[in-house]
C-alpha positions in Angstrom: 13.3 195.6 91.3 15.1 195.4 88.0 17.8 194.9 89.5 17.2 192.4 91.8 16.2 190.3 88.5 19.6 190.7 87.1 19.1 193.5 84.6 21.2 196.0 84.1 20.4 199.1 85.1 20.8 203.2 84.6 18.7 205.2 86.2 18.3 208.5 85.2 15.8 211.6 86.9 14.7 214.2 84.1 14.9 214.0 80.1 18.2 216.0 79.3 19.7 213.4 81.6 18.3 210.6 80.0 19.7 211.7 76.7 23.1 211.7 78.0 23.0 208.5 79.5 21.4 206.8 76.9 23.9 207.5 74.0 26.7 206.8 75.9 25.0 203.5 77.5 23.2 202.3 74.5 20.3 200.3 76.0 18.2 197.3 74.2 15.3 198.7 76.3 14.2 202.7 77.3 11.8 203.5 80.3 10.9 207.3 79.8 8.1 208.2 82.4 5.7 210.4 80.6 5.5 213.4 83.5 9.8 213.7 83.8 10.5 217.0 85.3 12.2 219.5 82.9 12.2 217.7 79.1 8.9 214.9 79.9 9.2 211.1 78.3 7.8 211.9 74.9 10.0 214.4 74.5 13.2 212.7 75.5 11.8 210.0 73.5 11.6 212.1 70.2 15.0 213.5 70.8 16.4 209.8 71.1 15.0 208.2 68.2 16.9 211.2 66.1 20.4 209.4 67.8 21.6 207.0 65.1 23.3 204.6 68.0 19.7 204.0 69.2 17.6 203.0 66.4 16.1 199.8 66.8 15.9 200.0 70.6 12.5 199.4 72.6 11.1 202.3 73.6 8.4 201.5 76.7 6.2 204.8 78.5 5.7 204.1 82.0 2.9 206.7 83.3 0.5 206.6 86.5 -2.2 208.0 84.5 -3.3 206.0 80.8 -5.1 208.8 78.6 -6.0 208.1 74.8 -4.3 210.9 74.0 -0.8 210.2 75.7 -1.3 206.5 74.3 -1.5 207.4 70.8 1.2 210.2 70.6 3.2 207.8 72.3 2.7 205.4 69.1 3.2 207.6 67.0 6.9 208.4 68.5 7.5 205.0 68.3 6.9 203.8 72.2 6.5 199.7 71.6 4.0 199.8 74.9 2.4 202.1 77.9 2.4 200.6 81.3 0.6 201.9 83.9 2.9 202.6 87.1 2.3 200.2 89.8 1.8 197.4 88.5 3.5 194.0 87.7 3.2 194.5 84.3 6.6 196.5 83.8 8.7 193.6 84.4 6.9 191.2 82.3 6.4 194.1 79.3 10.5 193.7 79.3 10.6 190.3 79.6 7.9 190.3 76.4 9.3 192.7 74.2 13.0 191.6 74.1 11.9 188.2 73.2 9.7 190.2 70.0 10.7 190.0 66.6 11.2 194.0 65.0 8.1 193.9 63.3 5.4 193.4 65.6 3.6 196.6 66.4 1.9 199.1 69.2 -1.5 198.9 69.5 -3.1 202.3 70.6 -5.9 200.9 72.2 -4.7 197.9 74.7 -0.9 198.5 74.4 -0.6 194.7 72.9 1.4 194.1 69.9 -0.7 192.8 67.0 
């Protein structure tokens, strides 16, 4: 679908691969999916806010489940929002957040920036 909306693209299917592509690709926005086979999205997440080339990058958790828990450790890693898988809202979370100045915030409970 992201595609098809003229974004580019790299899709990636476990953690350790996502940190390879990333720092060679260098992405304005990351999609981890929290439950990734192997190394899961917070994880991979961690590990790529440590590479230098990606700091200031958005960082968005896409997850079919939305526990309290899972929302705020993904906060405190630095994920800018959680979507739920499924819905519309992926597409229009980009579409947001690249149009956000740096500053605004995660909120833990709605997944809004303040």
């Amino acid at each position: 679908v992201l595609r098809l909306l003229d974004y580019e693209v790299r899709a990636v299917y476990g953690g350790e691969e996502a940190l390879g592509v990333a720092g060679r690709y260098r992405p304005d926005v990351i999609i981890l999916d929290i439950n990734m086979p192997g190394m899961d999205g917070l994880q991979a997440a961690r590990e790529l806010k440590r590479d230098r080339r990606l700091r200031g990058k958005l960082f968005i958790a896409h997850t079919a489940t939305d526990e309290p828990l899972v929302r705020r450790v993904a906060a405190e890693i630095g994920f800018r929002r959680m979507v739920i898988k499924g819905s519309q809202a992926l597409i229009e979370t980009i579409d947001a957040l690249l149009e956000l100045p740096d500053e605004c915030r995660f909120d833990q409970v709605t997944g809004r920036d303040e």
